[in-house]
N, C-alpha and C positions, 0 to 999 in steps of 0.2 A: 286434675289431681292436685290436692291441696295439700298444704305440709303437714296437715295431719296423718295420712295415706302416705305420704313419703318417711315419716320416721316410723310407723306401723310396719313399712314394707323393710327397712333399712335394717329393724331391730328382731325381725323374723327372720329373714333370708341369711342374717350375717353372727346370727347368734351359734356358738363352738357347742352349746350342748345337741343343738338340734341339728348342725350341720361340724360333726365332730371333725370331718375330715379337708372343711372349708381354710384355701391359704392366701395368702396374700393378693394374688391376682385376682383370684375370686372374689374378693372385698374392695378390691379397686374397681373393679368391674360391676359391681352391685352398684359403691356410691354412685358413681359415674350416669350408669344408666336410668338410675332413680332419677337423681336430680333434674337428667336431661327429659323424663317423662314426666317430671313436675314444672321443669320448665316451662315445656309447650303446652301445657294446661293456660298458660299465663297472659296478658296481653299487656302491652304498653300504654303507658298512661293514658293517650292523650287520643292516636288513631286507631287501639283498639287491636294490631297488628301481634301476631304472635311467633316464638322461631321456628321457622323453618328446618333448619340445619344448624348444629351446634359443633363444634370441636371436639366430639366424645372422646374419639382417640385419643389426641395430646391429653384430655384430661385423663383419663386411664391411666397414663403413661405417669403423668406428675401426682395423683394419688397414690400407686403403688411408690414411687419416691418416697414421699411422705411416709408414707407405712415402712417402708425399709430403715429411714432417716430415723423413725421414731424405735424401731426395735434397736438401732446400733447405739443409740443417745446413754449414755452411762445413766444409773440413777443420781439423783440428786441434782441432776441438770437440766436446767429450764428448758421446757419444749411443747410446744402444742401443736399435737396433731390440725386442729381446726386450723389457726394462722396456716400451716403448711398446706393446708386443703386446696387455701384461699389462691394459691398458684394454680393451683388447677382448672375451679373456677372462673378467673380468668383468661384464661386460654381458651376453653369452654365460648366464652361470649367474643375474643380476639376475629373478627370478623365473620358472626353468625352469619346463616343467610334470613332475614326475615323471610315472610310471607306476602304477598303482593295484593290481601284484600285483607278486608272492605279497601276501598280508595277511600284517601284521608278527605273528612268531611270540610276541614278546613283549608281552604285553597294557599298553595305554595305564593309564596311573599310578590307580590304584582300581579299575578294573577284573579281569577274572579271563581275559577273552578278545577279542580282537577280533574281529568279525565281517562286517567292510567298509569299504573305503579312502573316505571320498569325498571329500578331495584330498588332494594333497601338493605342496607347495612350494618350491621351493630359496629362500627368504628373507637367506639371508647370501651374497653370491659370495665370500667367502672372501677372503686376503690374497695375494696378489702378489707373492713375493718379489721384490726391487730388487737386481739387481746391481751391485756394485760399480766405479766405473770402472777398464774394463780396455782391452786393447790393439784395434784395431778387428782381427775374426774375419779373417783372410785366404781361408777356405773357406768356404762355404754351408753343408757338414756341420756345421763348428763352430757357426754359429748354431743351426741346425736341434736340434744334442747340448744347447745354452744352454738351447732352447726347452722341449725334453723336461721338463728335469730342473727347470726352475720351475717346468711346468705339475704336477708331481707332486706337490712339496711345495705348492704351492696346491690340491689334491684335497684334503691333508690337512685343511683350513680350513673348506671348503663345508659348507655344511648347511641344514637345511628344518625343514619341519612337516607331519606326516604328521595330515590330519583323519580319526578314524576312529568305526565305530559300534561300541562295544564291550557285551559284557554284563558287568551288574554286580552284587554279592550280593545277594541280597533272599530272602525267604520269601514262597511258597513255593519259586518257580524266581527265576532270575535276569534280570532287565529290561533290555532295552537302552535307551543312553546316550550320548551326544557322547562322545568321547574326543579326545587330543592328543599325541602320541608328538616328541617333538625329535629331528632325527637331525642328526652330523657326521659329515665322510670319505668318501670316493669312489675306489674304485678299480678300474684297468685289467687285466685279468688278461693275464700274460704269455703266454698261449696261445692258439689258435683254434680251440673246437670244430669237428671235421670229421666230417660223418656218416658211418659204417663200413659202407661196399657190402657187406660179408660179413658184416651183421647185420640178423635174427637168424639162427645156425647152428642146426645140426641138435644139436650137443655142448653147446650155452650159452656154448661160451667166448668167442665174440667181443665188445666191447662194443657198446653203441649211434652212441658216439662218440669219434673220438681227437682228445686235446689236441695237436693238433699245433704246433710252434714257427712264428716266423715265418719267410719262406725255405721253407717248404714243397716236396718235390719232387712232382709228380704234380699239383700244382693251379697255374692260371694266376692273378697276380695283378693284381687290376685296382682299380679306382678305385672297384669298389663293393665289392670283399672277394677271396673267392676264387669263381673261376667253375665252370662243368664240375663241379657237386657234386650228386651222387645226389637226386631232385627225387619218388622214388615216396613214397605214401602212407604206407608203414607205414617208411620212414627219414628223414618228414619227422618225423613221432609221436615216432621213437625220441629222435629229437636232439630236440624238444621237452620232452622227458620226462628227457634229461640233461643241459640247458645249466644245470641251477640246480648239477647236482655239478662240470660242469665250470671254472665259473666260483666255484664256492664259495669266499668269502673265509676261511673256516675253515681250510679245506684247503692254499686256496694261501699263504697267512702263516705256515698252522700253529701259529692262536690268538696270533700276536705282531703287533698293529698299532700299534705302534709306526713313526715315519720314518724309522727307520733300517732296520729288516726292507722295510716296503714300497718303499724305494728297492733294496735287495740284490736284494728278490724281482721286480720287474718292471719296470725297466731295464734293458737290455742293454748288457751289459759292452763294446761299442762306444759305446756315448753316454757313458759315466761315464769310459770310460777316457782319454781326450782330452782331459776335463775335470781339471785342479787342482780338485778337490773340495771337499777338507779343511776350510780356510778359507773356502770361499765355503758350504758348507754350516752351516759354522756362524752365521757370521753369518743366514742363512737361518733357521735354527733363531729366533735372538733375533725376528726379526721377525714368525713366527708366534708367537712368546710374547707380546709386546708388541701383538697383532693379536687376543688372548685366548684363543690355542690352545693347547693342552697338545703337548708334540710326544713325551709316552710315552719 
C-alpha cells in the first residue's frame, strides 16, 4: 500500500460531507490504522524486513490529542496539526516488533553467515521533522500532502536491531553464535504488487505479478487494499514467491538511497507538487542531521 492509497483512503473515509456524522475518535482511528496498513506494505532499506507490530493504540491515543489540542488552539495561533501528528508517529515506531524474514543476507559483524532471526527491533522511532510555521492548510489534501512528505523523510531516520544466530569461523566447520546487525531506513514502495490471473502461461511469458500503480483500473479500492484479487493456490504461491522482487529496494531506488532519490522515487507528483518544497525540505534535511542521520 503506497502513499498514494494511503491519502486516497485518508481523504474518503474522513471526509464530513460523505461521513456527516464522523468525530474525532473516528479520525484518530482512520489516520492511525492507515498509516499502520501502509506501514507494513514497507521494507527496510537494507534486509528487506517489514513491521510486524506497530504501536497503533498509543498512536490513536496521541492523534486524537492532537485533534483535540488543535480544536482548543484559539485562532491566530501557530499550530500544526501534522508536527503534532508526529508524536504519534513516533510512538507508533517506539519499539515495533519487526518480522523475522527473509534472514539478513549480510552476515552479522564476525560472522560469515546468518542462520536465524530471533528478534528484531525498531529501537530508534526516528526524528520527526517540524515544520515551519506556515499559513493554516485551507484543504484537507493539503494537510494530508504535509503528512506524506514528513512521514518519508522520518522513514529515513527509523531503525532497529536485528538479534540473530549467525555462524562463525572455527576449525573444523563453523559454530554457531549470537550475532547483532543495526539497521536504519524504511521504505514505501511506490507500487502494488497484483497477482497476474494469466500466470503461469503456456509461453512463460507472463509474470507472476504486476506492479501496478496506485488508481489501479480493474481492482476495487478499499480500506484493506485491493479487493476481487485472484485467491487460487498456485497465484497465491506465485505472488508470494515475487513480492520480495516487487518490492525490492535495489530495484526501485536503483542502489541510490539517498533523500532525495527516495522522495523523486515514491511520492506522487501530486503530494510534492502542491507543496513549496525547496525550503521546507531543506531545513528538513538539517534536522535529521542534527537528529544523527546522514541524509546521503
Amino acid at each position: 500500500m503506497s502513499w498514494s492509497l494511503f491519502k486516497i483512503n485518508i481523504l474518503r473515509k474522513t471526509n464530513p460531507i460523505s461521513n456527516p456524522s464522523i468525530n474525532i475518535n473516528e479520525v484518530a482511528t482512520i489516520w492511525a490504522e492507515e498509516y499502520d496498513a501502509c506501514i507494513k506494505r514497507g521494507k527496510d532499506f537494507i534486509n528487506l524486513e517489514s513491521v510486524q507490530t506497530g504501536n497503533v493504540e498509543i498512536m490513536k491515543t496521541l492523534f486524537r490529542v492532537a485533534l483535540l489540542k488543535g480544536l482548543a488552539t484559539p485562532p491566530g495561533v501557530d499550530f500544526s496539526l501534522v508536527n503534532e501528528f508526529g508524536n504519534g508517529v513516533k510512538a507508533y515506531w517506539t519499539g515495533a516488533q519487526m518480522n523475522p524474514f527473509p534472514i539478513p543476507l549480510i552476515p552479522s559483524p564476525g560472522s560469515i553467515q546468518n542462520i536465524s532471526v530471533t528478534s528484531n527491533i525498531a529501537l530508534n522511532p526516528g526524528t520527526w521533522p517540524i515544520y515551519p510555521p506556515l499559513k493554516p492548510a485551507r484543504k484537507q489534501e493539503t494537510m494530508v500532502n504535509m503528512f506524506i512528505l514528513a512521514a518519508v523523510v522520518h522513514l529515513f531516520s527509523v531503525g532497529g536491531i536485528i538479534q540473530t544466530t549467525s555462524l562463525y569461523p572455527s576449525a573444523p566447520t563453523p559454530v554457531p553464535g549470537p550475532g547483532i546487525i543495526n539497521w536504519t531506513g524504511y521504505l514505501i514502495p511506490p507500487v502494488i504488487p497484483i497477482p497476474n490471473i494469466n500466470f503461469p502461461s503456456q509461453n512463460g511469458s507472463e509474470p507472476p505479478v504486476i506492479n501496478q500503480p496506485d488508481g489501479t483500473d480493474g481492482f476495487i479500492l478499499s480500506s484493506n487494499g485491493l479487493t476481487d484479487q485472484p485467491t487460487d493456490q498456485a497465484t497465491d504461491q506465485a505472488t508470494d514467491q515475487a513480492t520480495d522482487q516487487a518490492t525490492d529496494q535495489t530495484n526501485i531506488l536503483d542502489g541510490d538511497t539517498s533523500l532525495d532519490n527516495i522522495i523523486n522515487t515514491t511520492i506522487p507528483r501530486d503530494v510534492i507538487d502542491p507543496i513549496e518544497s525547496e525550503e521546507i525540505m531543506k531545513d528538513f534535511k538539517q534536522q535529521l542531521e542534527m537528529g544523527g542521520t546522514k541524509c546521503g
